[in-house]
N, C-alpha and C positions, 0 to 999 in steps of 0.2 A: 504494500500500500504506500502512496506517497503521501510527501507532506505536504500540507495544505499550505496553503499564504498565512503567516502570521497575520493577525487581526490585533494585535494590540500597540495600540499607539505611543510614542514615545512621551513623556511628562514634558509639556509644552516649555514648561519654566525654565528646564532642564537647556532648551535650544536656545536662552533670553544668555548665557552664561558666556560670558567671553573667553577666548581661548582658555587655556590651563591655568586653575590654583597658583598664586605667585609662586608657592614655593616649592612645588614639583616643577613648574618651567625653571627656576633658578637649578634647580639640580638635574635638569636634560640638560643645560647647557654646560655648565660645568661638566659632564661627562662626554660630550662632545670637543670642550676645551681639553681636557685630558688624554681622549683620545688623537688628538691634533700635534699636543704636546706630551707626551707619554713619557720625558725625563725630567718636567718641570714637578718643582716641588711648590703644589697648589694651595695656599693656606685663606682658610673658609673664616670671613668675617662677616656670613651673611645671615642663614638662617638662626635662628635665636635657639641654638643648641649647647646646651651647658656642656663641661668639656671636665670641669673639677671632680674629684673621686669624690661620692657621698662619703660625709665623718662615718667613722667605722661604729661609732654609738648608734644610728642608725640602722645602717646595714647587720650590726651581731641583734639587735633585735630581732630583724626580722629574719635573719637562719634561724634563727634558733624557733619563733613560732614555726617555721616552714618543718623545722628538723620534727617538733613535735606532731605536724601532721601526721607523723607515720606512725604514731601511737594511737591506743585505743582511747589515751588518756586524755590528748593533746588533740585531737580530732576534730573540726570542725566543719560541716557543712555550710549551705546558705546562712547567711546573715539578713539584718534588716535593710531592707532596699534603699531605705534612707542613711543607713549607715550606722556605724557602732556608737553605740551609745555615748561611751567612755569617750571619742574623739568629738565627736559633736558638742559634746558640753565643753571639753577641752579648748574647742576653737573659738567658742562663744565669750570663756574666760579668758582668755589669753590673745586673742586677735581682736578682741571687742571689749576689754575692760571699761567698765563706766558709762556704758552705749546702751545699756538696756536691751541685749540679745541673750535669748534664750537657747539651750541646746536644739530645742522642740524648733528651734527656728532655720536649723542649720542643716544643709543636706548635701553629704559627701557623695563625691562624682569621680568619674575617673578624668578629669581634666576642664579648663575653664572651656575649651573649646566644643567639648561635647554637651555642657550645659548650656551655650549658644543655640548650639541646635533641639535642645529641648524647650526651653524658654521661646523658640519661634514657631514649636510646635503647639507650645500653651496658648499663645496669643491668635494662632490660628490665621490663615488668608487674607482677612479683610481688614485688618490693621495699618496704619500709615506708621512709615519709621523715618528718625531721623538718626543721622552718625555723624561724628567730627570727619570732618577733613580736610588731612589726610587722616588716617585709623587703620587698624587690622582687617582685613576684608573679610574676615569671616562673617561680619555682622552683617555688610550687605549679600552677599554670596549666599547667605543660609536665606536671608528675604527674598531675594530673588525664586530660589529654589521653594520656597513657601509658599509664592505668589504673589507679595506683597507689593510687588511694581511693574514700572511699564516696560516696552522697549526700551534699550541701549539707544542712546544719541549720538551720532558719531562725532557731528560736532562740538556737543560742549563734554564730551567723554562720561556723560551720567545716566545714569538710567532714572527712565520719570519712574514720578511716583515717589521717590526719596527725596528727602531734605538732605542735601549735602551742607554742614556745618566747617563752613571756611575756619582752619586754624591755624594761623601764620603768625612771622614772627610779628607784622604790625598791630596784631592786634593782642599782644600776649599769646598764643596761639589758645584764645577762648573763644568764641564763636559771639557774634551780635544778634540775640536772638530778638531784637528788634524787627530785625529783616528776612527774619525764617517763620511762616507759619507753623501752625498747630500740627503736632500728631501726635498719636494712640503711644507711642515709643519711642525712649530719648536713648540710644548708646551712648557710652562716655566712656573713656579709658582714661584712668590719672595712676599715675604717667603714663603718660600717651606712649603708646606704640604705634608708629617709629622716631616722631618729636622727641621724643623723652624728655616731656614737659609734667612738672606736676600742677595740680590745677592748684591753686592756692584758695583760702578758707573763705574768703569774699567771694568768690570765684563760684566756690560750689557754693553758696549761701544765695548767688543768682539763679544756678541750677534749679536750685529745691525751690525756691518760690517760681518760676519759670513752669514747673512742673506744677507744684500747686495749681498756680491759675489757671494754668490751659487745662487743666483736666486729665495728667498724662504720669505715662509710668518711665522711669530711667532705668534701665539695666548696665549699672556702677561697675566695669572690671579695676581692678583693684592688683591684676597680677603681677606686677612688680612694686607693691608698694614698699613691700622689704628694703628696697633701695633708695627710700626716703630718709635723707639724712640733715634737711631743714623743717620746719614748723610747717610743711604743706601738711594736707590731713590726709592718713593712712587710707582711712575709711569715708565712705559717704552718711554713714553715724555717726559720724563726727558733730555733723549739720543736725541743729535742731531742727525735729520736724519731717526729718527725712524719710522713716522707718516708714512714713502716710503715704511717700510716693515711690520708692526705691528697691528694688531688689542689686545684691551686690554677690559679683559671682568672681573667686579667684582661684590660685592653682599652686599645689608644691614644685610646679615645674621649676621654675626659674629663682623661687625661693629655695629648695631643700636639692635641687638637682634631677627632681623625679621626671625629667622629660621622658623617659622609657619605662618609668615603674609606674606612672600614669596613675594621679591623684589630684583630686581638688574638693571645691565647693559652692555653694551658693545659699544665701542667705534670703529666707522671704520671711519678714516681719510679719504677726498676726494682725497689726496695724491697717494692713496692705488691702486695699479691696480694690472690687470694681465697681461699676458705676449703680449697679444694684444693691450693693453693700455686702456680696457674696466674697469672702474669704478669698484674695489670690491663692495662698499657702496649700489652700485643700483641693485646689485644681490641680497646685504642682505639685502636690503629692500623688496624685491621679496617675498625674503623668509619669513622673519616678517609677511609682508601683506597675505601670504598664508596660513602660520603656526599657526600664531597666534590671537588672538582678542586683546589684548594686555594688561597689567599689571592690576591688581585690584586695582579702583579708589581712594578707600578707603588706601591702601595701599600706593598709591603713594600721597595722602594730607599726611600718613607719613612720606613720606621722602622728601618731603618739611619742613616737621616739623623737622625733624631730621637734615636737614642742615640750620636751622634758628641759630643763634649767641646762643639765649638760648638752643635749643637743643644739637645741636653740642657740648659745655661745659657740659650736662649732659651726653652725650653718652661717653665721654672722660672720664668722671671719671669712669663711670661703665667696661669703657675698664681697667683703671686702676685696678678695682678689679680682673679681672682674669690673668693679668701682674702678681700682687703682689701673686694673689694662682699658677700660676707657678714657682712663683722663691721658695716659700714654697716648691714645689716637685727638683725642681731641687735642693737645697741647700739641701735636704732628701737624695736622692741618692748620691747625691757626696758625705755626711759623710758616705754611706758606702761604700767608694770607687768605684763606678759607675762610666764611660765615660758617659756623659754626656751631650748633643748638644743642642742646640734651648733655647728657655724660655727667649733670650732677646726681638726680635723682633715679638712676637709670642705668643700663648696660649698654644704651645704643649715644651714639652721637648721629647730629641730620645734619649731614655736608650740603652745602649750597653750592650751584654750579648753574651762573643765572646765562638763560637763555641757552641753555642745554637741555637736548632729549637724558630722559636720566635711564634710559634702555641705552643708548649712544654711550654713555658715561660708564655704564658698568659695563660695557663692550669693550672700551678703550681699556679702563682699569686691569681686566682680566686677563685681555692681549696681552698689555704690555708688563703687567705685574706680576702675574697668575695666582691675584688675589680675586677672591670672591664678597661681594657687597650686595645691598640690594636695591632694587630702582625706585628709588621713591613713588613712580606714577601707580607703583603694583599698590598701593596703600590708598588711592583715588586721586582725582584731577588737581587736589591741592597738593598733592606729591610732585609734581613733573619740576625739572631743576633741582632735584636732591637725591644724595643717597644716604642709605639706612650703611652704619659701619658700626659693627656691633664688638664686645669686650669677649665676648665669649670663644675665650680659645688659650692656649696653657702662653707662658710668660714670654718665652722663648721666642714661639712662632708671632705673637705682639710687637715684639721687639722688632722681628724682622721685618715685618710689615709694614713698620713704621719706615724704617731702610730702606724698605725697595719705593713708598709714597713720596720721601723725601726726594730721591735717586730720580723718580720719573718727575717730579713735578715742580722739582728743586729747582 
C-alpha cells in the first residue's frame, strides 16, 4: 500500500520565524570558520557559556545524593512538579530576604529559558507583548511561535504586533514608555542581556507604576543579577508594589555554573491576578503540573548546595573571575577608542561600531582574529552597530584575546 499525501499542515507561526536561533547560527558558522581554518586556535567570547569548574561543595553534594540513588535507602522517584520543598523556601529566604516571598511562591525549572516558554504558554495567543530593545530573543521568538504577532517587516527589521522598547545609551538604555502603547506583557531583563545594563531603582519604580496603570503584567528576568555589585536592585521586589504586577523568573546558569546541569526559577506572587481577580499562580501551577515533571533531583541537592553559606562564598568568587575577565575586555577596547557599555554589573560588554553591519563586524573579527563575538542585530533592531563580547572563558584565552583585538585594531 502506498503513502498517502501528508494532510497536516505546518504551524503557521513557525514560517513568521526568521532564519536560525542566534545562537545555533553563531555556532554553524564558527564551525564552518574552523573548518576553513582547521590550525587556528579559535577562542569563543560569544555565546554566554560558563567555562569555570562548579566549587566542589557543590558538585560532592550532588554525587553523593546521585551515589545514594542506588540504595534502597537513598532512592528517590518523582518529586513535586513545583519543586523540592526545602529549595523553594531556600530561594524565597535567601534571594528574597525582606520582599515578602513565600516558598509556596517559588517554582523550580530546569532553566530561565524554559520558563519563557511556559509563561507564553500561560498567557496564551491573544496577548500583546512588549520587550526592550535590544534583549534576548527568546522572549520574542517564543511570541512569535505562540502567535502573538504579525508578519516580519523587512524594513524596519520588527515584526508587528510587538512593542519594540528602544534601549540605548541616550537614553540610559530604559525605554520612554511615553511613546510605547499599552500591552497585556512587559519583558524586562536587569541587567540587560546583551547591554549589561542594570536598571537602577527609579528606573524600575517607572516600570511598576507603568504597569500598574496600563493594566499589564512584567515578566522581570533577573538572570544575572549575581553580578550586581552597585545599589541597582537584584530583584523586581525590591519595588514597592510590585508583587500586584510582576512575575520574576531566573537561573543557576550563569550564577552557580549550571549551564548543562540545567536549573532555575520563577517566582508568581499570590498578589498577582488577572483582570477577573483569578489567581495568576494557580494557572501557572496548571501549567507546571501539565508541562512539566519537574526539575532534576540531582540538580536541585545542587542548588541547595549552592545556597548553603559555604557554597554561596565559592560561587561568588568564581563570579568574580568572569567580573575581572570583563573588565580585561572592556578596558581593551576603550584603549582603542571603542564606546563601550556593560562589564560592571554583568559578564558581557556592548562594543559600538557606528555605522557598521554588526553580522559585517563579527565577520571581520572572526576572519581576522579567530575570535568569536556576537552581532548585536541577533538581540533586535536596536542591536545593529554592536557586538555582545562576553567574560566567559578561562584567564588565559582572555588575555589573548585581548592580544590578538589590540594587534588587529591597534
Amino acid at each position: 500500500m502506498g503513502i498517502g499525501q501528508r494532510k497536516v499542515t505546518r504551524n503557521v507561526n513557525m514560517e513568521k520565524l526568521r532564519n536560525g536561533f542566534l545562537f545555533p547560527e553563531i555556532n554553524t558558522r564558527q564551525m564552518a570558520h574552523m573548518v576553513k581554518y582547521p590550525s587556528a586556535a579559535v577562542i569563543s567570547l560569544g555565546v554566554g557559556d560558563t567555562t569555570e569548574p562548579i566549587p566542589s561543595v557543590v558538585t560532592k553534594a550532588m554525587a553523593e545524593y546521585a551515589l545514594a540513588l542506588s540504595t534502597h535507602e537513598g532512592y528517590r522517584g518523582y518529586g513535586a512538579e513545583q519543586g523540592d520543598k526545602r529549595l523553594r523556601e531556600t530561594i524565597a529566604e535567601k534571594m528574597y530576604a525582606n520582599m515578602g516571598i513565600n516558598g509556596s511562591e517559588v517554582f523550580i525549572s530546569d532553566g530561565a529559558q524554559c520558563d519563557i516558554a511556559r509563561l507564553q504558554m500561560l498567557f496564551g495567543s491573544n496577548m500583546t507583548i512588549a520587550a526592550q530593545d535590544p534583549t534576548f530573543p527568546g522572549y520574542v521568538d517564543m511570541g512569535i511561535i505562540m502567535g502573538q504577532t504579525g508578519e516580519y517587516d523587512d524594513k524596519s527589521n520588527k515584526y508587528k504586533g510587538i512593542e519594540y522598547l528602544r534601549c540605548e545609551p541616550r537614553n540610559n538604555f530604559f525605554p520612554d514608555f511615553s511613546k510605547v502603547p499599552r500591552t497585556d506583557i512587559i519583558f524586562f531583563c536587569s541587567p540587560n542581556n546583551p547591554t549589561g545594563q542594570a536598571a537602577s531603582r527609579e528606573q524600575l519604580k517607572e516600570l511598576v507604576e507603568v504597569a500598574k496603570l496600563n493594566g499589564s503584567i512584567i515578566v522581570y528576568d533577573s538572570a544575572y543579577s549575581s553580578y550586581i555589585c552597585d545599589d541597582s536592585p537584584r530583584s523586581i521586589y525590591e519595588i514597592p508594589g510590585a508583587k500586584e504586577v510582576a512575575i520574576e523568573i531566573s537561573s543557576f546558569s550563569k550564577f552557580a555554573g549550571f549551564t548543562g546541569v540545567r536549573l532555575g526559577w520563577a517566582v508568581v506572587p499570590a498578589e498577582l491576578s488577572y483582570s477577573s481577580g483569578f489567581p495568576v499562580l494557580r494557572d501557572f501551577d496548571r501549567i507546571v503540573c501539565t508541562s512539566f515533571n519537574g526539575a532534576s533531583s540531582i540538580s536541585q541537592i545542587g542548588g541547595l548546595a549552592c545556597l548553603s553559606d559555604e557554597g554561596y562564598k565559592a560561587i561568588k568568587d568564581v563570579i568574580g573571575v568572569y567580573k575581572e575577565n570583563v573588565k580585561i575586555i572592556v578596558d581593551t577596547f576603550t584603549s582603542l577608542g571603542k564606546e563601550v557599555y556593560g562589564g560592571v554589573n554583568s559578564p558581557y560588554a556592548w562594543v559600538h561600531f557606528p555605522g557598521r553591519k554588526s553580522w559585517d563586524v563579527f565577520n571581520e573579527i572572526l576572519e581576522e582574529t579567530h575570535i568569536i563575538t556576537v552581532p548585536g542585530c541577533g538581540f533586535g533592531p536596536g542591536g545593529e552597530g554592536f557586538i555582545r563580547v562576553g567574560g566567559f572563558n578561562r584567564r588565559e584565552c582572555i588575555l589573548e584575546a585581548s592580544r590578538r583585538f589590540r594587534s588587529y585594531f591597534g
